[in-house]
C-alpha positions as MATLAB code, in Angstrom:
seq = 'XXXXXXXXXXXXXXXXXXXXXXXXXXXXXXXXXXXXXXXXXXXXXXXXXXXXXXXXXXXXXXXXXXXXXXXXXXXXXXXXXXXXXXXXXXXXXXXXXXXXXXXXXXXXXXXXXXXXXX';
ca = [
     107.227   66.134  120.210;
     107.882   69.407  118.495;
     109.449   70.891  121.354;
     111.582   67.804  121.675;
     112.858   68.022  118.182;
     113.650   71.693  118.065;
     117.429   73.206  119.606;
     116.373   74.877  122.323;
     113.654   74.305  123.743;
     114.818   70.438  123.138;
     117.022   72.140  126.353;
     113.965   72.994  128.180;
     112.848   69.414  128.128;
     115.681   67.870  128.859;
     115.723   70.267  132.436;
     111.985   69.737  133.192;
     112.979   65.337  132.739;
     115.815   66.217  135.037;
     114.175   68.616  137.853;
     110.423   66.661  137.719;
     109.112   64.499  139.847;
     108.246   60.925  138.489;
     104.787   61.298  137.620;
     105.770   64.437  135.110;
     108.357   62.191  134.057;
     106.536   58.786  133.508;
     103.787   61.143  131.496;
     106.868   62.643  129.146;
     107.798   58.457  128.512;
     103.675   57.949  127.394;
     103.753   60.756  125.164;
     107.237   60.515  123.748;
     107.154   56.505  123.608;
     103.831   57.043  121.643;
     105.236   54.954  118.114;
     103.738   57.675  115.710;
     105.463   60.584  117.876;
     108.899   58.113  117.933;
     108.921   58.294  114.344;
     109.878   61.521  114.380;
     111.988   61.678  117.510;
     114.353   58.574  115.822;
     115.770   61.295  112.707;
     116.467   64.195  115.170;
     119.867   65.069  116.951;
     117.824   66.793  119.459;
     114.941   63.946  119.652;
     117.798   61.254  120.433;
     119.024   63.654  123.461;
     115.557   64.071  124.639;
     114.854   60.386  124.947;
     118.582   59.455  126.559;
     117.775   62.150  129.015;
     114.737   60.254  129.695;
     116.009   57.104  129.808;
     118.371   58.837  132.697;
     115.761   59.736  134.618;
     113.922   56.639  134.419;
     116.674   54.904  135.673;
     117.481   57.944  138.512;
     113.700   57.235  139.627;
     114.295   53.290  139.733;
     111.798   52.655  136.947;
     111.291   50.923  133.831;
     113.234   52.114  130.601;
     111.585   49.172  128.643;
     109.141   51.426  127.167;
     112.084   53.869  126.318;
     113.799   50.584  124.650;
     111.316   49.825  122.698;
     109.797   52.623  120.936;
     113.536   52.558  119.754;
     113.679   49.041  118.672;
     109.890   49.951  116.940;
     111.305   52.463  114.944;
     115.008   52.595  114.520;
     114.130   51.587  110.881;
     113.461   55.242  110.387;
     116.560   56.680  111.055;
     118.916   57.124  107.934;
     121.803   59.115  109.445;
     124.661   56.559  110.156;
     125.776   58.276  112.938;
     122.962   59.230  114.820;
     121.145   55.447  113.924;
     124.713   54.181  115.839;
     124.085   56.787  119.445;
     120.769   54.958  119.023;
     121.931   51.235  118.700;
     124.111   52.416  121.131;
     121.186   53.347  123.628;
     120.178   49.687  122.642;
     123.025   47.849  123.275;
     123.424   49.135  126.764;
     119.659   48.148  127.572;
     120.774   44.607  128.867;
     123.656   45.444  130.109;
     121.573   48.240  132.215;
     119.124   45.724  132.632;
     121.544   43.710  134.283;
     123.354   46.499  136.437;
     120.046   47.599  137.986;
     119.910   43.979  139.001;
     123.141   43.777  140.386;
     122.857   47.101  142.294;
     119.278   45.860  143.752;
     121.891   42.594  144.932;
     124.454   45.133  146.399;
     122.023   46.830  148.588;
     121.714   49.593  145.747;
     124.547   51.217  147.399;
     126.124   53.884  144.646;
     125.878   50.901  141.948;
     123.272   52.363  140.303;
     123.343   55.976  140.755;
     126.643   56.011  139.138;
     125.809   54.239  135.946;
     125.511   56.712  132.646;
];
């Protein structure tokens, strides 16, 4: 979490999400989805970009971003920025609509549907 809420090496974690594997990636989602380390993630600039780089990945791997969803719904109480609690509710808001996508790609044959989204 500390390295997730700090400028650069927030960087570095962002490229190991994006160049692991999925099981390096699912265990990033168990630590960072922990509530107690979300708390923390939900006031940083850097913390938001960490978990919607996650959230990416999830969805490049075809998994689950419900645990990504809510340890934001859990603790979006905690933010008190305006504008970074609105990327958040943004992250949110898209989560059905995602939700429904991914469903509509698996439909389509997954054929460029879902790599293209976000």
């Amino acid at each position: 979490m500390q390295l997730s809420v700090q400028k650069f090496s927030s960087n570095v974690i962002e490229l190991v999400l994006k160049r692991s594997e999925y099981d390096t990636v699912e265990r990033y989602m168990k630590k960072l989805c922990d509530i107690e380390v979300m708390k923390g993630l939900i006031k940083n600039t850097y913390g938001f970009y960490v978990m919607h780089t996650l959230s990416k990945e999830l969805r490049r791997h075809k998994a689950s971003v419900k645990p990504v969803f809510q340890a934001i719904q859990e603790t979006i109480q905690y933010c008190t920025d305006k504008n970074l609690r609105s990327k958040w509710q943004h992250i949110l808001s898209s989560s059905s609509s995602s939700q429904t996508y991914v469903a509509s790609a698996q439909y389509h044959g997954g054929s460029g549907y879902y790599q293209n989204y976000n």
